[in-house]
PDB file with SEQRES, HELIX, SHEET and CRYST1 records, atoms N, CA, C and O in Angstrom:
SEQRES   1 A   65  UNK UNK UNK UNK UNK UNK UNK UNK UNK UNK UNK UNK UNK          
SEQRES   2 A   65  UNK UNK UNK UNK UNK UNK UNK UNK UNK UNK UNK UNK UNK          
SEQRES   3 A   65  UNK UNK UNK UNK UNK UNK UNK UNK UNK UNK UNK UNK UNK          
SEQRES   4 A   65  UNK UNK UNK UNK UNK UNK UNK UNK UNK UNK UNK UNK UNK          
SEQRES   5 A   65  UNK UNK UNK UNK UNK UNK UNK UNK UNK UNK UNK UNK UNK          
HELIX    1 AA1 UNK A   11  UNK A   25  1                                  15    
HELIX    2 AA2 UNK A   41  UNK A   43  5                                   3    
HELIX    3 AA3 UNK A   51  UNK A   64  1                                  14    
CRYST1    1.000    1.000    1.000  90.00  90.00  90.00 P 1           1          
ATOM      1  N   UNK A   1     -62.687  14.342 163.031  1.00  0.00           N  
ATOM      2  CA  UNK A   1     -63.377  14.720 161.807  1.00  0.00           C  
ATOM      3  C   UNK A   1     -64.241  15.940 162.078  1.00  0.00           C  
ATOM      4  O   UNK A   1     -64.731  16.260 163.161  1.00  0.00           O  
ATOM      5  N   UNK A   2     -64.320  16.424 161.180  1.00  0.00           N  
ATOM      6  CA  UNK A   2     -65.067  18.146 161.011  1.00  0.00           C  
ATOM      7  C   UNK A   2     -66.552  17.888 160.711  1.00  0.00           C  
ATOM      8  O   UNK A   2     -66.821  17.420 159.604  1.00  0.00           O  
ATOM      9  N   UNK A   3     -67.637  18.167 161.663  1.00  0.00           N  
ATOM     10  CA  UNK A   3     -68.839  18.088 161.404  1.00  0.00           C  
ATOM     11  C   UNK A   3     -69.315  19.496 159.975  1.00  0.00           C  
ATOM     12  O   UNK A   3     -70.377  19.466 159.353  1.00  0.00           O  
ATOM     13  N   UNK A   4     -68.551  20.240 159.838  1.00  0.00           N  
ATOM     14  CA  UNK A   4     -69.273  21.444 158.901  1.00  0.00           C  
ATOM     15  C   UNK A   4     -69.396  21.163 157.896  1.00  0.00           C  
ATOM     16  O   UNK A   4     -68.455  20.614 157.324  1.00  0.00           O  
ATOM     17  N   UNK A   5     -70.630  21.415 157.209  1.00  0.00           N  
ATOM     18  CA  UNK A   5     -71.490  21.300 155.896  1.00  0.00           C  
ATOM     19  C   UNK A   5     -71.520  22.435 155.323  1.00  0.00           C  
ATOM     20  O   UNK A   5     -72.195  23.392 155.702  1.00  0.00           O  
ATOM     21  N   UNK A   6     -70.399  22.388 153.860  1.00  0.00           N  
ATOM     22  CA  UNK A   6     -70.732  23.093 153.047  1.00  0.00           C  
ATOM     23  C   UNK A   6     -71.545  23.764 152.326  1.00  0.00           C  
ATOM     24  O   UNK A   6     -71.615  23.331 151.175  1.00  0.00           O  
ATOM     25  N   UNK A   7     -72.262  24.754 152.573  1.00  0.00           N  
ATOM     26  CA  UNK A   7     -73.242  25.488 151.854  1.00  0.00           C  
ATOM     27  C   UNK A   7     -73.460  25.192 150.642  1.00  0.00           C  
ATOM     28  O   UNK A   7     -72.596  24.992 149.788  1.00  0.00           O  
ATOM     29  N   UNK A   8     -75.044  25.135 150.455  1.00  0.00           N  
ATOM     30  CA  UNK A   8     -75.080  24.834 149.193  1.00  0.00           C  
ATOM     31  C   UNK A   8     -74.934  25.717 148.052  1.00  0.00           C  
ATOM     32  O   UNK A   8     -75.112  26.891 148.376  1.00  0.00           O  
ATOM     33  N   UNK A   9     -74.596  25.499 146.486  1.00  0.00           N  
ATOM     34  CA  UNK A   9     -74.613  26.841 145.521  1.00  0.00           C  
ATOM     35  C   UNK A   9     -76.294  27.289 145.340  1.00  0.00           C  
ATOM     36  O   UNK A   9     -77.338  26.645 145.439  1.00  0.00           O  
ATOM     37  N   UNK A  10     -76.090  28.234 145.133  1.00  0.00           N  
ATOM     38  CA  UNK A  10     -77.114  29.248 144.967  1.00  0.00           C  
ATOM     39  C   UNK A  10     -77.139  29.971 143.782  1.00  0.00           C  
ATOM     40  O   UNK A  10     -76.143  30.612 143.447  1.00  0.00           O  
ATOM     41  N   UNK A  11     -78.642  29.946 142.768  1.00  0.00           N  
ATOM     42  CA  UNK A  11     -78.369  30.421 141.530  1.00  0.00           C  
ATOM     43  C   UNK A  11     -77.477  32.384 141.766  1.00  0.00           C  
ATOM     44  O   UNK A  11     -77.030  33.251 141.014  1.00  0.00           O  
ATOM     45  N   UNK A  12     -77.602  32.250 142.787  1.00  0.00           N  
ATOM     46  CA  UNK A  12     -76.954  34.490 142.542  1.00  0.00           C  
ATOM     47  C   UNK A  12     -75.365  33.555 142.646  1.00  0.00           C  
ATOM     48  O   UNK A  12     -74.557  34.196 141.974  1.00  0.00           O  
ATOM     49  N   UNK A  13     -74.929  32.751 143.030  1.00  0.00           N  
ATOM     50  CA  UNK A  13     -73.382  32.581 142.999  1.00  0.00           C  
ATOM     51  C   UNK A  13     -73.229  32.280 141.016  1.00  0.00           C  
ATOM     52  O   UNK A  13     -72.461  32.869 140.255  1.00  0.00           O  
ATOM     53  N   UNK A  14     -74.157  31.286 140.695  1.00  0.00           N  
ATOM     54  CA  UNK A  14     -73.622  31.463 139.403  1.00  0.00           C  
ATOM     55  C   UNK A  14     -74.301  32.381 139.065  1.00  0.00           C  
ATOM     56  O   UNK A  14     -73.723  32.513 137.986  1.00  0.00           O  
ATOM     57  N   UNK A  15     -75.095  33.207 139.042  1.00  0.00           N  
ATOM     58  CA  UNK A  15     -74.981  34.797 137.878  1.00  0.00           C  
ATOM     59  C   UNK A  15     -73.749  35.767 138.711  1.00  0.00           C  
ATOM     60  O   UNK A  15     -73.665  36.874 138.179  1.00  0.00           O  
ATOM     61  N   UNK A  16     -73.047  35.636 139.571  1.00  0.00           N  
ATOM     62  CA  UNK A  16     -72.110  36.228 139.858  1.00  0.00           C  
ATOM     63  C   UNK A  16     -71.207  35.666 138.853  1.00  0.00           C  
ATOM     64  O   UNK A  16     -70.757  36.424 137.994  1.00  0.00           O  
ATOM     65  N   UNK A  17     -70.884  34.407 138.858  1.00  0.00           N  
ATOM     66  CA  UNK A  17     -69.666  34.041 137.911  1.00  0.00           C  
ATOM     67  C   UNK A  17     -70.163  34.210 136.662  1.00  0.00           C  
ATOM     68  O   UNK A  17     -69.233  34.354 135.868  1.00  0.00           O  
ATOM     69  N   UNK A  18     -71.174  34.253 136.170  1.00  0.00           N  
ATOM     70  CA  UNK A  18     -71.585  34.246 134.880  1.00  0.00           C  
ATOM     71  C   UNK A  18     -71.166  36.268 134.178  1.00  0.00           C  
ATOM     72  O   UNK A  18     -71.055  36.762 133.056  1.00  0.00           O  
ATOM     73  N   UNK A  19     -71.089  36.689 135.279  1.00  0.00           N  
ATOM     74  CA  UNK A  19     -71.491  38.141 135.404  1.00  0.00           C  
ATOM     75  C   UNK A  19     -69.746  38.697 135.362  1.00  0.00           C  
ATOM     76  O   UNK A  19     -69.422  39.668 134.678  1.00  0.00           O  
ATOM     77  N   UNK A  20     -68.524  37.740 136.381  1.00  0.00           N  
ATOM     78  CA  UNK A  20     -67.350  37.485 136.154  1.00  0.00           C  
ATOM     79  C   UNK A  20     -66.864  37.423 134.854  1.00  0.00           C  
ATOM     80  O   UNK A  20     -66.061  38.215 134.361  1.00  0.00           O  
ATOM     81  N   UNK A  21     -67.555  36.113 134.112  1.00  0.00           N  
ATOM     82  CA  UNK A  21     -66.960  35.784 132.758  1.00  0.00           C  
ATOM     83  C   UNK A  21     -67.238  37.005 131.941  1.00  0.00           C  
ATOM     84  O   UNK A  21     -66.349  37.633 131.365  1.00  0.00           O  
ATOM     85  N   UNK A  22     -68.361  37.280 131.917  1.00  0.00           N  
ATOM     86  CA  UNK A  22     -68.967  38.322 130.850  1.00  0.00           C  
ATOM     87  C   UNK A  22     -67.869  39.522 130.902  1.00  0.00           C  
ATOM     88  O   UNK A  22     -67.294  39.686 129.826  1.00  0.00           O  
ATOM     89  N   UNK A  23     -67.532  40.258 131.798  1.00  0.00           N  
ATOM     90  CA  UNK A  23     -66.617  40.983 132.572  1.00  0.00           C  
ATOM     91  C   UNK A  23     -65.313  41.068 131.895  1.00  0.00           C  
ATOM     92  O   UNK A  23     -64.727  42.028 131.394  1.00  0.00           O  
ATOM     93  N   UNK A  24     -64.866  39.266 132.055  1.00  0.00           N  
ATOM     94  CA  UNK A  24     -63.410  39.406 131.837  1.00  0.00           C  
ATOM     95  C   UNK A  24     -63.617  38.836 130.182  1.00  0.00           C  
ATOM     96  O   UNK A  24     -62.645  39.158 129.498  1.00  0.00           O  
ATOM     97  N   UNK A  25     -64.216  38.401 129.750  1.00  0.00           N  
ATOM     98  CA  UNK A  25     -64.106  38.182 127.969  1.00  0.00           C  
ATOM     99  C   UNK A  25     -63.314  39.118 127.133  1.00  0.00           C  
ATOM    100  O   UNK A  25     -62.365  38.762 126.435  1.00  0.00           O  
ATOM    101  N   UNK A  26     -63.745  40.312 127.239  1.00  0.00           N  
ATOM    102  CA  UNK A  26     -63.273  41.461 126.500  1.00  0.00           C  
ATOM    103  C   UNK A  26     -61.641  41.246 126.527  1.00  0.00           C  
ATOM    104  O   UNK A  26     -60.855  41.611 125.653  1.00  0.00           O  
ATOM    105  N   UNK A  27     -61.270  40.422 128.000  1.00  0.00           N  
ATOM    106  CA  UNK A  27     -59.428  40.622 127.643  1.00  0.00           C  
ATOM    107  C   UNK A  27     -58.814  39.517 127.497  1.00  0.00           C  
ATOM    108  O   UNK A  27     -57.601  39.403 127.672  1.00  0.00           O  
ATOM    109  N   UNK A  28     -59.958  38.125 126.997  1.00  0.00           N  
ATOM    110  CA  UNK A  28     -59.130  37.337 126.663  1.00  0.00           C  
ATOM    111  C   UNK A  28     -58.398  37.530 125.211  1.00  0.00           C  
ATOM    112  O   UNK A  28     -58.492  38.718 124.903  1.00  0.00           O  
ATOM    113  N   UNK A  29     -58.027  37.130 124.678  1.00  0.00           N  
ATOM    114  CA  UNK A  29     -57.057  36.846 123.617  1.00  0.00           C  
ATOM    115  C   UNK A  29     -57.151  35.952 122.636  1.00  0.00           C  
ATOM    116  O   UNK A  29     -56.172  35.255 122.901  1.00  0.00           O  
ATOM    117  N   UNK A  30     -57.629  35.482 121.703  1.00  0.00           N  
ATOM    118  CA  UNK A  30     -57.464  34.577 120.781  1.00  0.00           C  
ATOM    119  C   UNK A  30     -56.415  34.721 119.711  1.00  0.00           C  
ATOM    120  O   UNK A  30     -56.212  35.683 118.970  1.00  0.00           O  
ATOM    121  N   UNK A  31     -55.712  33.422 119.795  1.00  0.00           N  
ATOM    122  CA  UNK A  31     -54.617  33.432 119.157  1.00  0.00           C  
ATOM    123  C   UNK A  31     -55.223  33.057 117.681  1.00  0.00           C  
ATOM    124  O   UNK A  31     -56.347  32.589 117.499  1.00  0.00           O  
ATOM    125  N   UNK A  32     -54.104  33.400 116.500  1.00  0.00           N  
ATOM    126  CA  UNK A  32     -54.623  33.560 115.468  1.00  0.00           C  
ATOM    127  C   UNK A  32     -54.691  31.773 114.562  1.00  0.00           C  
ATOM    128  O   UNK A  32     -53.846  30.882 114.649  1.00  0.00           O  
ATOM    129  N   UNK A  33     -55.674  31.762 113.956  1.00  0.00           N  
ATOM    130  CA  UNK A  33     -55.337  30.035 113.715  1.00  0.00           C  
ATOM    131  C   UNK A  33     -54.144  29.610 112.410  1.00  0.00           C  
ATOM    132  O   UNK A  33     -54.032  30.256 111.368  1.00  0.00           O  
ATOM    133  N   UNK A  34     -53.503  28.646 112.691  1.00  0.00           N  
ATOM    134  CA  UNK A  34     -52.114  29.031 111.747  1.00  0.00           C  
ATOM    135  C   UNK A  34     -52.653  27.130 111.137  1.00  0.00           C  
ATOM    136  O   UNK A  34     -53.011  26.158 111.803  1.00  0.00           O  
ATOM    137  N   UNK A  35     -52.545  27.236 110.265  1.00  0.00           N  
ATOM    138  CA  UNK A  35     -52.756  25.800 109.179  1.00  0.00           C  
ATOM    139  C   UNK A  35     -51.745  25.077 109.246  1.00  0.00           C  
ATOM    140  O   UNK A  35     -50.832  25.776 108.806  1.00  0.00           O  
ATOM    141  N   UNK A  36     -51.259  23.880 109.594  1.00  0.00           N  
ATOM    142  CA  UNK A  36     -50.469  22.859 109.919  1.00  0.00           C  
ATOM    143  C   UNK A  36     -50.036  22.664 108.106  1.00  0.00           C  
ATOM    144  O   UNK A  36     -50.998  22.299 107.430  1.00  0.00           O  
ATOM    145  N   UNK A  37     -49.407  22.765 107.738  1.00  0.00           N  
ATOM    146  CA  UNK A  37     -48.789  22.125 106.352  1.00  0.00           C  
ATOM    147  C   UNK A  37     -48.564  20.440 106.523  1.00  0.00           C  
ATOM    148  O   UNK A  37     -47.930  19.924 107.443  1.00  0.00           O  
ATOM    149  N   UNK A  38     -49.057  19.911 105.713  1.00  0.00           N  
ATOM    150  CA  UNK A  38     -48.796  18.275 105.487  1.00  0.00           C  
ATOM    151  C   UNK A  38     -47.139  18.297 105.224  1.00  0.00           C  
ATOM    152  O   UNK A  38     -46.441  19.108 104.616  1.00  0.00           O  
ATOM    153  N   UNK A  39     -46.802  17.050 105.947  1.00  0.00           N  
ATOM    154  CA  UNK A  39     -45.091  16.623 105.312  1.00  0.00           C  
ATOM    155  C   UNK A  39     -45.845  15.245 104.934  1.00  0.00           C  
ATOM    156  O   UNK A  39     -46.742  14.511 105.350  1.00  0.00           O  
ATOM    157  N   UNK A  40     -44.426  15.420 103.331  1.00  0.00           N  
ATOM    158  CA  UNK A  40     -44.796  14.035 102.995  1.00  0.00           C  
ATOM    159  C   UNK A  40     -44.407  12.918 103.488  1.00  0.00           C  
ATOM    160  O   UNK A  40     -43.609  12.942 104.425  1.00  0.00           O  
ATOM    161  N   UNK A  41     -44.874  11.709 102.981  1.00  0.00           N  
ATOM    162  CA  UNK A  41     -44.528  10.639 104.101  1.00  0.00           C  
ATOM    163  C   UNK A  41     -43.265  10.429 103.907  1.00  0.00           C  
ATOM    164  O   UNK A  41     -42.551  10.143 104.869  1.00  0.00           O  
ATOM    165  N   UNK A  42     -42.738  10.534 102.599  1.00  0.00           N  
ATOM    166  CA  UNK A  42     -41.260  10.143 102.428  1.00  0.00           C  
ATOM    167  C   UNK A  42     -40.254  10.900 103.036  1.00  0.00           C  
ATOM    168  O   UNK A  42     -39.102  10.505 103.215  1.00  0.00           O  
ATOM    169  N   UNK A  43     -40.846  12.355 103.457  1.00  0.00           N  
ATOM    170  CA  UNK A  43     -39.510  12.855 104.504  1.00  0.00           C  
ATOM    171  C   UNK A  43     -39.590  12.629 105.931  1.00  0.00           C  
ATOM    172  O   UNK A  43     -38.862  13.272 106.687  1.00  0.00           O  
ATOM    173  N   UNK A  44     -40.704  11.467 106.518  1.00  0.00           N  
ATOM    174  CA  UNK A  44     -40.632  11.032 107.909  1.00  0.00           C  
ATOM    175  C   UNK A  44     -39.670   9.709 107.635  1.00  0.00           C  
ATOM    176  O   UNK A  44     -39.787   8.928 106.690  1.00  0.00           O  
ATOM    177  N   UNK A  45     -38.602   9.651 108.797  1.00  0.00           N  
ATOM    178  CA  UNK A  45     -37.874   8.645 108.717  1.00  0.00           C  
ATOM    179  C   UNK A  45     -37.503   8.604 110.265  1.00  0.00           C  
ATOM    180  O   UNK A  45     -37.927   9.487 111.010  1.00  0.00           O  
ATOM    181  N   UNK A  46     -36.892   7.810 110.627  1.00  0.00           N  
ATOM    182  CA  UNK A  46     -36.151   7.559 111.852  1.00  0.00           C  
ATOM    183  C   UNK A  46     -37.575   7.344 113.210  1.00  0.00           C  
ATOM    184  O   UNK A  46     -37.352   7.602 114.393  1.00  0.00           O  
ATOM    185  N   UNK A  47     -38.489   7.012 112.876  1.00  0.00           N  
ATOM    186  CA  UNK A  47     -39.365   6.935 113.821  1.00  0.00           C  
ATOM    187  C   UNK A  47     -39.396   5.688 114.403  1.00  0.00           C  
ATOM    188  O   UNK A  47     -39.690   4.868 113.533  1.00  0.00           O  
ATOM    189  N   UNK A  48     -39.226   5.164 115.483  1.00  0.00           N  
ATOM    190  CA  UNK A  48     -39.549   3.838 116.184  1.00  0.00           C  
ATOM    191  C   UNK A  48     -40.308   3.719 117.153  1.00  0.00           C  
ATOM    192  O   UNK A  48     -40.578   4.661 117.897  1.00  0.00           O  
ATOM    193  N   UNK A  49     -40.846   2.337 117.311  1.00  0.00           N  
ATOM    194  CA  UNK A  49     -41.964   2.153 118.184  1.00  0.00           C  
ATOM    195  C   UNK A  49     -41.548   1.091 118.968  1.00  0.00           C  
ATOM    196  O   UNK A  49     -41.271  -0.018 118.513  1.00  0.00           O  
ATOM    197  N   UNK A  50     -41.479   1.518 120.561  1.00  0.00           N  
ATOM    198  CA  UNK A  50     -40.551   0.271 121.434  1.00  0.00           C  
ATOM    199  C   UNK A  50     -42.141  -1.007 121.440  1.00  0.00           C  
ATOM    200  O   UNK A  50     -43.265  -0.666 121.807  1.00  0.00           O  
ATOM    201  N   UNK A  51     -41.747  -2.499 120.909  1.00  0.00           N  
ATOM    202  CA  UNK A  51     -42.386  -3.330 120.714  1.00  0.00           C  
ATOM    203  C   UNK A  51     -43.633  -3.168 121.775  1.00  0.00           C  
ATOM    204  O   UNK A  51     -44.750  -3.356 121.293  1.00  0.00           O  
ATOM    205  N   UNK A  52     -43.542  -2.785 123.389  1.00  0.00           N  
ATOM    206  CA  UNK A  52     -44.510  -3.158 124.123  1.00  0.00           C  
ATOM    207  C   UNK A  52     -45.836  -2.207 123.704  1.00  0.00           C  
ATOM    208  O   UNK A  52     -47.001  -2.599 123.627  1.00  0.00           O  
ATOM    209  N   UNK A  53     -45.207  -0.514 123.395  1.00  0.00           N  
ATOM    210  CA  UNK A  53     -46.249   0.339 122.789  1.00  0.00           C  
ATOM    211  C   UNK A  53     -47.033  -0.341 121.757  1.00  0.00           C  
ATOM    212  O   UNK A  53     -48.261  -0.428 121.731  1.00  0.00           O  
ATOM    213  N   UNK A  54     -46.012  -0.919 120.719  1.00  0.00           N  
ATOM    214  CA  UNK A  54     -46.944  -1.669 119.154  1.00  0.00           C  
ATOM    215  C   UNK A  54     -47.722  -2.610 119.527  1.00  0.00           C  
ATOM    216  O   UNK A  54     -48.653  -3.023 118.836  1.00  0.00           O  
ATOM    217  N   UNK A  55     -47.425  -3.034 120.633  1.00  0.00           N  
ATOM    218  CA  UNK A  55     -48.980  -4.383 121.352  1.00  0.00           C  
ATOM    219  C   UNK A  55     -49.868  -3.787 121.718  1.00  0.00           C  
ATOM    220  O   UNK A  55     -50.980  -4.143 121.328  1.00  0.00           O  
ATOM    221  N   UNK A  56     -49.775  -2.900 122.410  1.00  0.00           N  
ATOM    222  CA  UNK A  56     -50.807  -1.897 123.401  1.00  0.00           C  
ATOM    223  C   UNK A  56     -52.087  -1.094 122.118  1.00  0.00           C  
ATOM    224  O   UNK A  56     -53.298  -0.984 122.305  1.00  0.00           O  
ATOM    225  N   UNK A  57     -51.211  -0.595 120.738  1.00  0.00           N  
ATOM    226  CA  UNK A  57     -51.757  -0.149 120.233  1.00  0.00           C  
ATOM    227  C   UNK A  57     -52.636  -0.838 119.719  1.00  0.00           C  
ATOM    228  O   UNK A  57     -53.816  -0.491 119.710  1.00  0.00           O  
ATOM    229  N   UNK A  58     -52.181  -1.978 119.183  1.00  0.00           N  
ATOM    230  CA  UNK A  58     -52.573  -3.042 118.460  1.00  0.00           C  
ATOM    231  C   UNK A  58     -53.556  -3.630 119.032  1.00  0.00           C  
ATOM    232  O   UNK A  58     -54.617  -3.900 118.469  1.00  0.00           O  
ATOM    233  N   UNK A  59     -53.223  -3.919 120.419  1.00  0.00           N  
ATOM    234  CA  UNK A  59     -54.753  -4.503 121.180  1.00  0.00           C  
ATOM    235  C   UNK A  59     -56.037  -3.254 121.079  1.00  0.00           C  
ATOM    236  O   UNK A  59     -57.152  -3.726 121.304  1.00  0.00           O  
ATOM    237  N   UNK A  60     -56.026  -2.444 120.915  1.00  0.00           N  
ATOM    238  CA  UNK A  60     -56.684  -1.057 121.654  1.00  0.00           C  
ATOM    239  C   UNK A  60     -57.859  -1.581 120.500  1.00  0.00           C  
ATOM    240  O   UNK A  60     -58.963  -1.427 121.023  1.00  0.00           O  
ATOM    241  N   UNK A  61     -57.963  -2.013 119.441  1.00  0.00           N  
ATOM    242  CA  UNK A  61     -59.106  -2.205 118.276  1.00  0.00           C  
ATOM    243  C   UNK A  61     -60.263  -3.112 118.907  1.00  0.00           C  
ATOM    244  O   UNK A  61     -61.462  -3.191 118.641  1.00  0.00           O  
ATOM    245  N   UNK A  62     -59.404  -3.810 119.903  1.00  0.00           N  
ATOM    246  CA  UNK A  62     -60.493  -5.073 120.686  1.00  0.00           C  
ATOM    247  C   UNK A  62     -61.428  -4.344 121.622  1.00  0.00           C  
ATOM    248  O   UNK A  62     -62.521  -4.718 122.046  1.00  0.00           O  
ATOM    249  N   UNK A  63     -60.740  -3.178 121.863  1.00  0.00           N  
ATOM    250  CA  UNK A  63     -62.095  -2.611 122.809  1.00  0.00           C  
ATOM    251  C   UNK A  63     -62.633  -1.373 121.743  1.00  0.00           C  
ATOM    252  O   UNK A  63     -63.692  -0.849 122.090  1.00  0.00           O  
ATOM    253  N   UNK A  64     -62.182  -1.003 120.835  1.00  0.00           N  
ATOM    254  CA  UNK A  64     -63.203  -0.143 120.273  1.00  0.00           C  
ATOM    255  C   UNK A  64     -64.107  -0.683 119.194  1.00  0.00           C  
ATOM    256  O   UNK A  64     -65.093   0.024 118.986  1.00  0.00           O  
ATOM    257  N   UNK A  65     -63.997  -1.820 118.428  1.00  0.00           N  
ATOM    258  CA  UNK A  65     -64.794  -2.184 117.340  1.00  0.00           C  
ATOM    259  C   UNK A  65     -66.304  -2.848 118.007  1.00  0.00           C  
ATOM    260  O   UNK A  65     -67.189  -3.248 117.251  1.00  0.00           O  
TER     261      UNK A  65                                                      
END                                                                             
């Protein structure tokens, strides 16, 4: 086993990264936001749920209520 102890962080390491982010912002990218259209329920069909998932789901209310 390796006796060496990691140095601890130091506030100049985060204003370095803080100083990083600031830096690279300008070239991130935001994609444009696109609105999901509703389908109605009557054109969902063919969907199944293998029985052990429909228990799993079904129990899941016992730990959140």
């Amino acid at each position: 086993m390796s006796n060496h102890i990691a140095p601890r962080e130091s506030e100049t390491g985060l204003a370095e990264l803080r100083g990083d982010c600031a830096r690279m912002a300008p070239h991130w990218v935001v994609p444009a936001k696109t609105a999901a259209t509703p389908v109605a329920a009557s054109l969902i069909h063919g969907v199944t749920v293998p029985p052990a998932s429909a228990r799993l789901i079904d129990a899941m209310s016992e730990y959140g209520d």
